[in-house]
Each structure stands twice: as C-alpha cells, then as structure tokens.
N, CA, C and O atoms as a MOPAC input file, in Angstrom:
PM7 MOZYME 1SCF
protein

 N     78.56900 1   167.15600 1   144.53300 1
 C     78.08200 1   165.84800 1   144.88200 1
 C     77.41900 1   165.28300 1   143.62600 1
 O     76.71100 1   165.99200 1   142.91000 1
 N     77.68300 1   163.87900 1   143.34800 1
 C     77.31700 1   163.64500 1   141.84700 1
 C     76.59700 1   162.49400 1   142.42100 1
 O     77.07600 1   161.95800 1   143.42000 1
 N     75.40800 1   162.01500 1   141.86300 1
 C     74.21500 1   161.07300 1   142.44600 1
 C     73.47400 1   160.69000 1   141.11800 1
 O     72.77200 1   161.43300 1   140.43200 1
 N     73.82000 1   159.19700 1   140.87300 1
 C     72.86400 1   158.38600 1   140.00700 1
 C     71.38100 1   158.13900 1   140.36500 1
 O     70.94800 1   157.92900 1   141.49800 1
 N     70.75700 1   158.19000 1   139.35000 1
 C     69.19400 1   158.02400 1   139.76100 1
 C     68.87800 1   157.05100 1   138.98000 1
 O     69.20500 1   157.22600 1   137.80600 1
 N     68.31500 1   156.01100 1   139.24500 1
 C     67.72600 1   154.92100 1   138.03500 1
 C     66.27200 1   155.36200 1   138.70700 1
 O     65.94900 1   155.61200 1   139.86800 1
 N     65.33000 1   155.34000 1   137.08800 1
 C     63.91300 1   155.46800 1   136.54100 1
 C     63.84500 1   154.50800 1   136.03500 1
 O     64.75600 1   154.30600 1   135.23200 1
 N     62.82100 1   153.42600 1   136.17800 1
 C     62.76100 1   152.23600 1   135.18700 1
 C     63.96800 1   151.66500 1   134.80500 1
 O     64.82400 1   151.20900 1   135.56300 1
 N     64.00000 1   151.72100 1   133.36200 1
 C     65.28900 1   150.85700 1   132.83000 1
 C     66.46700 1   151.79300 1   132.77400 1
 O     67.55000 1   151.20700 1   132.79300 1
 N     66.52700 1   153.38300 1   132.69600 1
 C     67.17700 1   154.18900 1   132.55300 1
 C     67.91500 1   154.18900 1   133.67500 1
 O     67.55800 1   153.60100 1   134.69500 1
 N     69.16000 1   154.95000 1   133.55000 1
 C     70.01500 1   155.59000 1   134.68400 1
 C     70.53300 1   156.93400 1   134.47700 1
 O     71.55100 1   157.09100 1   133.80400 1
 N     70.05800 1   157.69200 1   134.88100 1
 C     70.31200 1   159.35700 1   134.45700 1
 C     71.04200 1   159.91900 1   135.76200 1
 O     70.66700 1   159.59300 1   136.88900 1
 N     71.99900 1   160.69800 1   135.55600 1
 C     73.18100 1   161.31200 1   136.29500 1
 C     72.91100 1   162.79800 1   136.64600 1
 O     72.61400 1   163.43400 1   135.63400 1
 N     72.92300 1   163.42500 1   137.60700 1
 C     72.68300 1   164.43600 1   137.97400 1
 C     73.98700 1   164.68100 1   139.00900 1
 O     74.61200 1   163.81300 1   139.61800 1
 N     74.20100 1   166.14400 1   139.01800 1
 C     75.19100 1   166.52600 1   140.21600 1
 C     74.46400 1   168.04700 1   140.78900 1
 O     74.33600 1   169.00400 1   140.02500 1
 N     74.13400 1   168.08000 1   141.87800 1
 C     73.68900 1   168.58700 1   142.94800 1
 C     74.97600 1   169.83500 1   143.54600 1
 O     75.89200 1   169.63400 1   144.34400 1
 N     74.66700 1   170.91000 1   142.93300 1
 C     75.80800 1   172.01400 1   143.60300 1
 C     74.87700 1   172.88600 1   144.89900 1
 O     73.90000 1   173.62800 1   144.80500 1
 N     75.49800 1   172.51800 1   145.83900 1
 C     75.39100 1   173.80700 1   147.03300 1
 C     76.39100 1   174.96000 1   147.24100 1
 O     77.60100 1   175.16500 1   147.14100 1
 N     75.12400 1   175.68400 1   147.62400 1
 C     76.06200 1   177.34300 1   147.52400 1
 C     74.91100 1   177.69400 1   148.25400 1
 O     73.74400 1   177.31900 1   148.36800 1
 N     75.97800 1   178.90500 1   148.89100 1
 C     75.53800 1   179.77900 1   150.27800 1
 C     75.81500 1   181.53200 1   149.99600 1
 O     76.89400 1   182.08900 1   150.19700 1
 N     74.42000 1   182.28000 1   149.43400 1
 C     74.66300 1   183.53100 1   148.86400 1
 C     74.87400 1   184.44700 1   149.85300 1
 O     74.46800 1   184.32900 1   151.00900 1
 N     75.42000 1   185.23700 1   149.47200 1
 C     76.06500 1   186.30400 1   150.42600 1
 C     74.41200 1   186.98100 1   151.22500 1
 O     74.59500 1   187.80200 1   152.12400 1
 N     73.58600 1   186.78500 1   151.03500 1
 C     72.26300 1   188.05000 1   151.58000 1
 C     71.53200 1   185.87300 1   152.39400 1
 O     70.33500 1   185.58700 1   152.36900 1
 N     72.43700 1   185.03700 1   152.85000 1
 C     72.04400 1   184.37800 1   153.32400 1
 C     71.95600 1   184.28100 1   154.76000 1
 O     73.05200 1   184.05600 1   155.27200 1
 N     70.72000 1   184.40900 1   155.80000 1
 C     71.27700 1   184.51700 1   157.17800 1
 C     70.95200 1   183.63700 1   157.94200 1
 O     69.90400 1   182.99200 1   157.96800 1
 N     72.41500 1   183.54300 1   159.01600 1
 C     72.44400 1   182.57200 1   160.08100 1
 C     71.56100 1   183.16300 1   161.62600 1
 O     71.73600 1   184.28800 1   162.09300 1
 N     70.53600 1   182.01800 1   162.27900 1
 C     70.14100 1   182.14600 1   163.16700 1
 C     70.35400 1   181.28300 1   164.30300 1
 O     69.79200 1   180.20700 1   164.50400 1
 N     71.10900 1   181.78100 1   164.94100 1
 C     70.94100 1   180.76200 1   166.64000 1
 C     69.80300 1   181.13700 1   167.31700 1
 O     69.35400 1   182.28300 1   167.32500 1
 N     69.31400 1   180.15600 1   167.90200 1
 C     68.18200 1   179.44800 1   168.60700 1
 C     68.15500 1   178.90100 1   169.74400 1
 O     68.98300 1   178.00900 1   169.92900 1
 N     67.45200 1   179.16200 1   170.57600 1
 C     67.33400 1   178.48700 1   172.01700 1
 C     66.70000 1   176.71800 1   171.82400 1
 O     66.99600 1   175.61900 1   172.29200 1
 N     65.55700 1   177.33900 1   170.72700 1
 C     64.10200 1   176.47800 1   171.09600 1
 C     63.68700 1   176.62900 1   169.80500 1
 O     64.15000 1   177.46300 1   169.02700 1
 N     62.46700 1   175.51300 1   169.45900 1
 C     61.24600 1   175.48000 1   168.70200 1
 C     60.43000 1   175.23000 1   168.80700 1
 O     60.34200 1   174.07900 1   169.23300 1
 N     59.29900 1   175.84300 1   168.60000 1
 C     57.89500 1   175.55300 1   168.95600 1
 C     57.55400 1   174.95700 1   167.37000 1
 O     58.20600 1   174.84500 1   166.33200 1
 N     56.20100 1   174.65400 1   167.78700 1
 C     55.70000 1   174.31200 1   165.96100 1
 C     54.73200 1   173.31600 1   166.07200 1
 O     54.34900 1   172.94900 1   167.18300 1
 N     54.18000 1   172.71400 1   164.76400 1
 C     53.26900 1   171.61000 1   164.69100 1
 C     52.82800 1   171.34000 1   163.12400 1
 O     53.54400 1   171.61900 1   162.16300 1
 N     51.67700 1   170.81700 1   163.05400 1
 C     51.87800 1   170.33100 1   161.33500 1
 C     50.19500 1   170.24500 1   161.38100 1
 O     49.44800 1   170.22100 1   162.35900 1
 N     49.87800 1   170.20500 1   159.87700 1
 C     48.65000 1   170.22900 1   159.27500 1
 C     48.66600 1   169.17800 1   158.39000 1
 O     49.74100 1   168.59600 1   158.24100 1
 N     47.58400 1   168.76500 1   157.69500 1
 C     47.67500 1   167.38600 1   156.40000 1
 C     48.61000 1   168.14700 1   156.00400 1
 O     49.49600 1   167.55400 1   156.61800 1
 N     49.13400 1   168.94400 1   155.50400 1
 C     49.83500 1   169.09000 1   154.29300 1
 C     51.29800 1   170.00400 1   154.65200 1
 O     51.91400 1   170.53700 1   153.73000 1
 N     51.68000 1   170.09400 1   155.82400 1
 C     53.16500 1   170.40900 1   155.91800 1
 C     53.09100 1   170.64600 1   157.67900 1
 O     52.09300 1   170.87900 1   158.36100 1
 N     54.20700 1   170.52700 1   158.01400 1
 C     55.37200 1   171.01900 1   159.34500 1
 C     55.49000 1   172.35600 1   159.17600 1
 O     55.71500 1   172.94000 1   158.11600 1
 N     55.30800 1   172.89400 1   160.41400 1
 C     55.73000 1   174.41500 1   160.81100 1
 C     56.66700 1   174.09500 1   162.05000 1
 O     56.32500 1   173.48700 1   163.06400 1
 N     57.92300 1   174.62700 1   161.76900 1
 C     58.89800 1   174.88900 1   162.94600 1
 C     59.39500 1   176.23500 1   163.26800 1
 O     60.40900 1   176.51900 1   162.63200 1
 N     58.94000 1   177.21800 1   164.13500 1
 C     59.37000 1   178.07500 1   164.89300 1
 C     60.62500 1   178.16300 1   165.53300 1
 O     60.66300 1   177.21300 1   166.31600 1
 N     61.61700 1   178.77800 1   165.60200 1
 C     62.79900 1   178.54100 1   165.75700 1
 C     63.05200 1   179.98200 1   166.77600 1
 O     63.15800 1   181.06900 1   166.21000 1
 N     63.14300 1   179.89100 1   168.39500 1
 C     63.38700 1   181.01600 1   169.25900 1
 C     63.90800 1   181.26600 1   170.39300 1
 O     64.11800 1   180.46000 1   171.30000 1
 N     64.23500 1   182.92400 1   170.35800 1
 C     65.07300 1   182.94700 1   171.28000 1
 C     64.72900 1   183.41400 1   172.88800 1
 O     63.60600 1   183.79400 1   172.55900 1
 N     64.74600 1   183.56100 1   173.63800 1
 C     63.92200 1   183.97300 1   175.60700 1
 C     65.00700 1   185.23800 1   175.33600 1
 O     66.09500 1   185.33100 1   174.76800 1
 N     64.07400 1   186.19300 1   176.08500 1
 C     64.93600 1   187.69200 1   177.03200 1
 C     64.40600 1   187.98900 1   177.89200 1
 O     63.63100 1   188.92800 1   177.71000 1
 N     64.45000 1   187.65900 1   178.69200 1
 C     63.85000 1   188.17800 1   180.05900 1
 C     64.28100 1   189.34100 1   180.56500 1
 O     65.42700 1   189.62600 1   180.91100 1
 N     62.81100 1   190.33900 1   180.60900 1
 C     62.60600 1   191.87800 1   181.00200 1
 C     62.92800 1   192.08000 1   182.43900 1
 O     62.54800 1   191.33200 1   183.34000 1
 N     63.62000 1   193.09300 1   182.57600 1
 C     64.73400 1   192.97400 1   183.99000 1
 C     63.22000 1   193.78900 1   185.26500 1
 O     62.62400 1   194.84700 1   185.06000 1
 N     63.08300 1   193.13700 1   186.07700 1
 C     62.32800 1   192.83500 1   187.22700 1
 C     61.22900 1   191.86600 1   187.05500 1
 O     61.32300 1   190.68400 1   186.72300 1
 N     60.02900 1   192.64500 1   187.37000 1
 C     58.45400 1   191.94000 1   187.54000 1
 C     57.61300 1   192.90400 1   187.04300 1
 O     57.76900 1   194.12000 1   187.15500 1
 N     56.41600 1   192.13700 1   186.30600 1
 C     55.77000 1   192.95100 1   186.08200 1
 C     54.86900 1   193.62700 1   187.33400 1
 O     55.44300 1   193.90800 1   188.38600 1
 N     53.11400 1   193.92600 1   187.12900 1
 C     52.46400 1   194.31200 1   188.68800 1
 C     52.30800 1   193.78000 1   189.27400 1
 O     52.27000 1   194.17200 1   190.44100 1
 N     52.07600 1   192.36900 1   188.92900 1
 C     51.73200 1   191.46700 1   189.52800 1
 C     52.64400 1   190.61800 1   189.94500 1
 O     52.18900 1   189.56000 1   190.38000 1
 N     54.12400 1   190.77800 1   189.95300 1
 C     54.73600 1   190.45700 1   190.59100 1
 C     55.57600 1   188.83100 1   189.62900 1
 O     56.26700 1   187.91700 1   190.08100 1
 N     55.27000 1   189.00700 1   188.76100 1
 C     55.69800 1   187.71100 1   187.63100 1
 C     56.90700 1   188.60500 1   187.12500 1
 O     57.14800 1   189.81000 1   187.20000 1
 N     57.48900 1   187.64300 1   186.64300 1
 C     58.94900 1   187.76300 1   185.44500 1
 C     58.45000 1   187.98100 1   184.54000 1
 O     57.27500 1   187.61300 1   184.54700 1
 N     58.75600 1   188.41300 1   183.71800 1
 C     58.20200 1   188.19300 1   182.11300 1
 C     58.81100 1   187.93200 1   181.29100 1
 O     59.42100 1   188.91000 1   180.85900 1
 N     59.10000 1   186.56800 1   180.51000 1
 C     60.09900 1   186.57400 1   179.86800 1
 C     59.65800 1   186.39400 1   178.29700 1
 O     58.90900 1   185.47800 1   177.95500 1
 N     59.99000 1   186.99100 1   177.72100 1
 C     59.66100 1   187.45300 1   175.83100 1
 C     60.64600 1   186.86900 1   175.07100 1
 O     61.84200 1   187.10900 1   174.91100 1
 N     59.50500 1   185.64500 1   174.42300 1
 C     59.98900 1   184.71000 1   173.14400 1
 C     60.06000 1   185.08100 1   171.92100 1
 O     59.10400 1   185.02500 1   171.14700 1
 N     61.33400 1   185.54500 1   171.59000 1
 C     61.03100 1   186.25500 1   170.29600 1
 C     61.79500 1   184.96200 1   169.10900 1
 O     62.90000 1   184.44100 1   168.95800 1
 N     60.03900 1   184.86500 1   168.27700 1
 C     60.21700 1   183.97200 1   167.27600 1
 C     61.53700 1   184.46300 1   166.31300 1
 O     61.77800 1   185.64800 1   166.54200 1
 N     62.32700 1   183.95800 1   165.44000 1
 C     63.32700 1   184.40900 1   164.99800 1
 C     63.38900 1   183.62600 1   163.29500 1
 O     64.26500 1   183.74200 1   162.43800 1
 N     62.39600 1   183.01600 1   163.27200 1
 C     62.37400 1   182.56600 1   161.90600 1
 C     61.41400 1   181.30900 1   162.21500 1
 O     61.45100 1   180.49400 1   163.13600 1
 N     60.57200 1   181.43700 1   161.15900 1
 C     59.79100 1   179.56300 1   160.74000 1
 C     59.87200 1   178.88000 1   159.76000 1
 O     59.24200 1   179.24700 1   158.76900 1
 N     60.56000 1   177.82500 1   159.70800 1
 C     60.60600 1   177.03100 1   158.37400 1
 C     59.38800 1   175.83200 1   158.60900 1
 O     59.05800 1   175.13200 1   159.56600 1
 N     58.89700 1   175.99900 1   157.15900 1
 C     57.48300 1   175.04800 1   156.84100 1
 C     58.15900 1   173.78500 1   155.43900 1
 O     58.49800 1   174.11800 1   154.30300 1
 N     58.17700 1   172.48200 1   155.97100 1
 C     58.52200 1   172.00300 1   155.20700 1
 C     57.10400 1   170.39200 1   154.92800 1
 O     56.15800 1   169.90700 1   155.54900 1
 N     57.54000 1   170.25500 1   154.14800 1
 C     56.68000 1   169.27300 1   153.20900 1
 C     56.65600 1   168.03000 1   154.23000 1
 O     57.81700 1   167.83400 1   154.58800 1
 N     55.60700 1   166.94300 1   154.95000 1
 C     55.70800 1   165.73700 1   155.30800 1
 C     56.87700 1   164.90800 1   155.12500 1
 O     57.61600 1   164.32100 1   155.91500 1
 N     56.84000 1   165.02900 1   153.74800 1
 C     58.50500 1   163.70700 1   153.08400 1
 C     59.73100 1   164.97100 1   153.28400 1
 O     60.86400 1   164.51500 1   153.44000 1
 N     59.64900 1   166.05700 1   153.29000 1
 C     61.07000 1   166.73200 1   154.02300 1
 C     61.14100 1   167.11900 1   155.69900 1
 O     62.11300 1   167.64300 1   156.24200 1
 N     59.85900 1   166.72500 1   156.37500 1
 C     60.01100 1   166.77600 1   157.89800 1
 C     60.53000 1   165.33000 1   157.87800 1
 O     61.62000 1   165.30400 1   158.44900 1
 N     60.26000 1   164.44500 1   157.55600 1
 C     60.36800 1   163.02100 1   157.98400 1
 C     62.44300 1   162.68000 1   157.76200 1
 O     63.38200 1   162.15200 1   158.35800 1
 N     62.12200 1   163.44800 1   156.46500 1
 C     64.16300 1   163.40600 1   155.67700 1
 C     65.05600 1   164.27700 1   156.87400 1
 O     66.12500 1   163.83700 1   157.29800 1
 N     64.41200 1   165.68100 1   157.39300 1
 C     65.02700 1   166.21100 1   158.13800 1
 C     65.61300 1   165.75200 1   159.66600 1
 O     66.58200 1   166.19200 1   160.28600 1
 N     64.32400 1   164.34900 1   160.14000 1
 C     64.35200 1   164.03400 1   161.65600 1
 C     65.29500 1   162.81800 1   161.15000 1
 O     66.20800 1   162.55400 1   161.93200 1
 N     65.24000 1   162.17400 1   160.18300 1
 C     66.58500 1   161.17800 1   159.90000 1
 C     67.75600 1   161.39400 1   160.45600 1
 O     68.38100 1   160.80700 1   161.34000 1
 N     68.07600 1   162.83400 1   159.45700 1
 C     69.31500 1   163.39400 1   158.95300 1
 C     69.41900 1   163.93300 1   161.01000 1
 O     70.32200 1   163.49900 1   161.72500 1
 N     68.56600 1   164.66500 1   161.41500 1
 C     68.99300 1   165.08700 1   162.96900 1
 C     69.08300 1   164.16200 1   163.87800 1
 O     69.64100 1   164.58600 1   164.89000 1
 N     68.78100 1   163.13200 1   163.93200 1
 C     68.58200 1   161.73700 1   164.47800 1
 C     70.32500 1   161.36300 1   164.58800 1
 O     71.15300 1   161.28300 1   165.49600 1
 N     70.30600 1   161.15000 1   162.68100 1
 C     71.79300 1   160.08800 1   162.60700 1
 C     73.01600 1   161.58200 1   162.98200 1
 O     74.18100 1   161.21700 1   163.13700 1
 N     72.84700 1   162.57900 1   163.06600 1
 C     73.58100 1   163.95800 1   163.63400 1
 C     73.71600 1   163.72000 1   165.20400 1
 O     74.87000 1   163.48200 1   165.56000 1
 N     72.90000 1   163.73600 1   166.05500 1
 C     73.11400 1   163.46800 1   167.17400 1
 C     73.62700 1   162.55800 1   167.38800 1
 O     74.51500 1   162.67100 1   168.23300 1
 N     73.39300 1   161.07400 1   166.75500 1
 C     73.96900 1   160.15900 1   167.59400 1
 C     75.34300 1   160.04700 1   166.98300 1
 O     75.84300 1   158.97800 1   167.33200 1
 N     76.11800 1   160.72700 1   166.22500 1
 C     77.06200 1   160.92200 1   165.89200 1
 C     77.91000 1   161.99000 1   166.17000 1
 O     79.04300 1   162.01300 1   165.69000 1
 N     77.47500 1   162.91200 1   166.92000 1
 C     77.90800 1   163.98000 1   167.90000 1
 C     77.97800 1   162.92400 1   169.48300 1
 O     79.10900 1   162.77900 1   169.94500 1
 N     76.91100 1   162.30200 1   170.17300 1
 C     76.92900 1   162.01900 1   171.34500 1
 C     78.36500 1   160.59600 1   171.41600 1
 O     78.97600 1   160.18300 1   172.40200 1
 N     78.48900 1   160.15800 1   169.85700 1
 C     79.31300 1   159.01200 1   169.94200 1
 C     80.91900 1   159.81800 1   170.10400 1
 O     81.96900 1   159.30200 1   170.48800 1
 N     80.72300 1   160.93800 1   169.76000 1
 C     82.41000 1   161.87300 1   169.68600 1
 C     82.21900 1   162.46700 1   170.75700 1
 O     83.16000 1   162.16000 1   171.48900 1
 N     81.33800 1   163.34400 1   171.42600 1
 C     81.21300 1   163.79000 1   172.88100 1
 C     80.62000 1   163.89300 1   174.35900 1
 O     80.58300 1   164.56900 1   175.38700 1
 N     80.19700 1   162.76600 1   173.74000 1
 C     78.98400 1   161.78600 1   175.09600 1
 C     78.05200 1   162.37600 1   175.16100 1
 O     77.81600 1   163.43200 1   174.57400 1
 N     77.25400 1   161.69800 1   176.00300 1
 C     75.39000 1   162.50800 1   176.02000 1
 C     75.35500 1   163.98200 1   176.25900 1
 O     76.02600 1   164.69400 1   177.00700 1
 N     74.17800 1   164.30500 1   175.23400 1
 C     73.98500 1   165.50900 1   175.54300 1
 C     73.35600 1   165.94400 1   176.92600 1
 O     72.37500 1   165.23800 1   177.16100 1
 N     73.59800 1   166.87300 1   177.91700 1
 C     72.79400 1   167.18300 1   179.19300 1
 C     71.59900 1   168.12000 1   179.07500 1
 O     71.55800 1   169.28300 1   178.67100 1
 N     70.50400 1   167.21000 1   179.59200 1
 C     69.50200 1   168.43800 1   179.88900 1
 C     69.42400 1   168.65200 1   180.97700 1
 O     69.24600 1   167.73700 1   181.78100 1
 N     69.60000 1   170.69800 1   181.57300 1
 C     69.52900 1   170.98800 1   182.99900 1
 C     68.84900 1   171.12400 1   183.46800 1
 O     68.19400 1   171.85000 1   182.72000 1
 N     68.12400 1   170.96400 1   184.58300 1
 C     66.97000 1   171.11800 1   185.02600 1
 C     65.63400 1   169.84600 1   184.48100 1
 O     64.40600 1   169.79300 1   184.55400 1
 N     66.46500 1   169.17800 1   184.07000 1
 C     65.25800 1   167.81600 1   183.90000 1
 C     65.25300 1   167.34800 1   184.67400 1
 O     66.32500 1   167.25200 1   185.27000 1
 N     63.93200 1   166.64800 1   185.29600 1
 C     63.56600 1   165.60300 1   186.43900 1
 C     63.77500 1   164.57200 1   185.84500 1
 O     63.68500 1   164.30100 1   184.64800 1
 N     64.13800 1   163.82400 1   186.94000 1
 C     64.61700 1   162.47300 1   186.55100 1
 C     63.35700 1   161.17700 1   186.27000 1
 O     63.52700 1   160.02900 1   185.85800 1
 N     62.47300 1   161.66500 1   186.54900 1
 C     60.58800 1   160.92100 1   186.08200 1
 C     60.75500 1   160.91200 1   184.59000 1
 O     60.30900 1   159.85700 1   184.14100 1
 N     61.33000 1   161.85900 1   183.47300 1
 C     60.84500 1   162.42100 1   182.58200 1
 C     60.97000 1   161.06700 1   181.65300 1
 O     61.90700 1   160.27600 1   181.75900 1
 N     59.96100 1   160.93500 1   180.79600 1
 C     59.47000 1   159.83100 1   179.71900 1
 C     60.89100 1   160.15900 1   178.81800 1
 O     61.54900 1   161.16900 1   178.56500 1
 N     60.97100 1   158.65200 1   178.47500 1
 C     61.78900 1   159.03100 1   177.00600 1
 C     60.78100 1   159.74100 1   175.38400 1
 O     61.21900 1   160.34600 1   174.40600 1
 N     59.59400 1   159.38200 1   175.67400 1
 C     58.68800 1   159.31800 1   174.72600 1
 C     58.16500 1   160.53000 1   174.56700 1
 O     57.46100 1   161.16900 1   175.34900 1
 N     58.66800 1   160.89000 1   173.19000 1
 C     58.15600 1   162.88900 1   173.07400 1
 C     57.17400 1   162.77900 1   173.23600 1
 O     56.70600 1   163.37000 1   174.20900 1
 N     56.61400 1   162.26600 1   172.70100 1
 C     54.92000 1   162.34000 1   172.84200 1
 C     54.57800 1   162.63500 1   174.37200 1
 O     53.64700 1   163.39100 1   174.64800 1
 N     55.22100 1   162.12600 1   175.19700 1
 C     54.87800 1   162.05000 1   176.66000 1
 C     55.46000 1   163.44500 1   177.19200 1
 O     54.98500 1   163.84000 1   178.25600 1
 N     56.62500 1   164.38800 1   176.45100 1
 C     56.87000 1   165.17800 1   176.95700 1
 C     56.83200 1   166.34000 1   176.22400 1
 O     57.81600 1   167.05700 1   176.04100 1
 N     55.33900 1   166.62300 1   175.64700 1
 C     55.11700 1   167.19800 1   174.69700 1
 C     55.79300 1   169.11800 1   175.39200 1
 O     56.33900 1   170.05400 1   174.80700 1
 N     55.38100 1   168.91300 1   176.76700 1
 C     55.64100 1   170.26100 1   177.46400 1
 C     57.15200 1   170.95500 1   177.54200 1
 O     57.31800 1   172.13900 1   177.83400 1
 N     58.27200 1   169.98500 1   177.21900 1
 C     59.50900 1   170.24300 1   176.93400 1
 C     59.54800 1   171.90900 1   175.98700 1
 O     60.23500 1   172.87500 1   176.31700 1
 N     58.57200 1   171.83500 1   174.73800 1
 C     58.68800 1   172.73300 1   174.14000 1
 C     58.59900 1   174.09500 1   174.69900 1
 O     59.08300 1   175.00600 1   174.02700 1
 N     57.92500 1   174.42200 1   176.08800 1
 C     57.77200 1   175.56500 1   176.63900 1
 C     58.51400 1   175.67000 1   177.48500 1
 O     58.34700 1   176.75900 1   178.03500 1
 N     59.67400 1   174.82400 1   178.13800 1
 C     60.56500 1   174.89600 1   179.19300 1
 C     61.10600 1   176.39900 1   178.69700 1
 O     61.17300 1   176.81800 1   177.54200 1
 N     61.47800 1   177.09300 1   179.97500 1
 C     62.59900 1   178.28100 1   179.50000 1
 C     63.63200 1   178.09300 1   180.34200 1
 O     63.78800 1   178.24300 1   181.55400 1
 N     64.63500 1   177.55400 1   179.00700 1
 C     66.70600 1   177.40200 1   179.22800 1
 C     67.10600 1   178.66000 1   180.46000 1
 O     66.89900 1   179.86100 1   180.63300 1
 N     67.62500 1   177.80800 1   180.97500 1
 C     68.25700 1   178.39700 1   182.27300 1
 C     67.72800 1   179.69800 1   182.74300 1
 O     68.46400 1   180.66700 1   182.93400 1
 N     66.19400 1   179.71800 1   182.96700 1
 C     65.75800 1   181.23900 1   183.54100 1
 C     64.85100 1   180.93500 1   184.67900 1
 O     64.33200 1   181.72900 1   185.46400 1
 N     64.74800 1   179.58000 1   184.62400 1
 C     63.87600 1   179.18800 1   186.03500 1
 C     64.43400 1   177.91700 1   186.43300 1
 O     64.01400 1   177.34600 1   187.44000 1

C-alpha cells in the first residue's frame, strides 16, 4: 500500500508493508469486556464454558475465560470504531442485519443505555 503524506509544503511518500509472522496467533471470541483510562482503551476479548451441572447452591457456573487484551491509544480506539462501524455496515449491506438472540425488544439503541449487553452470556441462558 503506497500513501502520500503532505507536511507543510513538502510531500513525502511512504509505502506501508503488512505481514503476518508465522509465531502470530488467531483468537475467536464470544465477547469483550473492557473500559478506558485518560490515557488508553482496554479490550478484553472472551470466551463462556459452562461447568457441566450446579454448583451447592444450586447455580450454573459458567467460566469466562479472558483470551487476550488489547490496550490501544484514544486516537487508535476512536480509528478502530470507524474502521468496525464502516465493516459492519458493509457486511449488513451484503447480508442483512445482524441478529441478536435473546434481545428484548425494549432494548435502547444507545450503548450507553445498554451498557449491561457486555455481561449477557451467548446462548447459555
């Protein structure tokens, strides 16, 4: 990928190589938890297993095992929700809306309003 940059009066040329090293690893994900400080984004990235019966008390127990956290900079959380933003709506325009199961139909469009989404557990209740 080759990308002009103008500085002031200058125009300086750079080309940008990506590469993917062999000791690089892929993680699938259910979910992310996370949150941010002045000075960067933490995203938790995980997966549910639910332990086969109840515990004594008669609960499920189901164990979130974190599987990686990426911490990125304010101006690369903000570049990242772009880039996932203009991704979805360019997936939903090739395969129609995405479904969430088990959502009530009350539910806010406004994350902020559905901050509790993050603790839902995918198809186990």
């Amino acid at each position: 990928m080759s990308t002009d940059v103008i500085t002031g009066k200058r125009q300086k040329k750079f080309r940008i190589e990506f590469y993917k090293p062999e000791d690089c690893r892929q993680v699938y994900s259910i979910g992310a938890v996370g949150g941010h400080s002045p000075y960067d984004f933490r995203i938790g990235f995980y997966n549910d297993n639910p332990r086969p019966g109840t515990d004594e008390n008669g609960v499920q127990v189901i164990q979130r095992k974190l599987e990686t956290e990426v911490i990125l900079s304010p101006l690369a959380a903000l570049e990242l929700s772009r880039w996932l933003n203009h991704h979805l709506k360019e997936y939903e325009a090739m395969f129609g809306p995405i479904q969430q199961p088990n959502k009530s139909e009350h539910i806010s469009e406004s994350p902020a309003d559905n901050s509790r989404e993050n603790s839902d557990i995918q198809g186990y209740i």
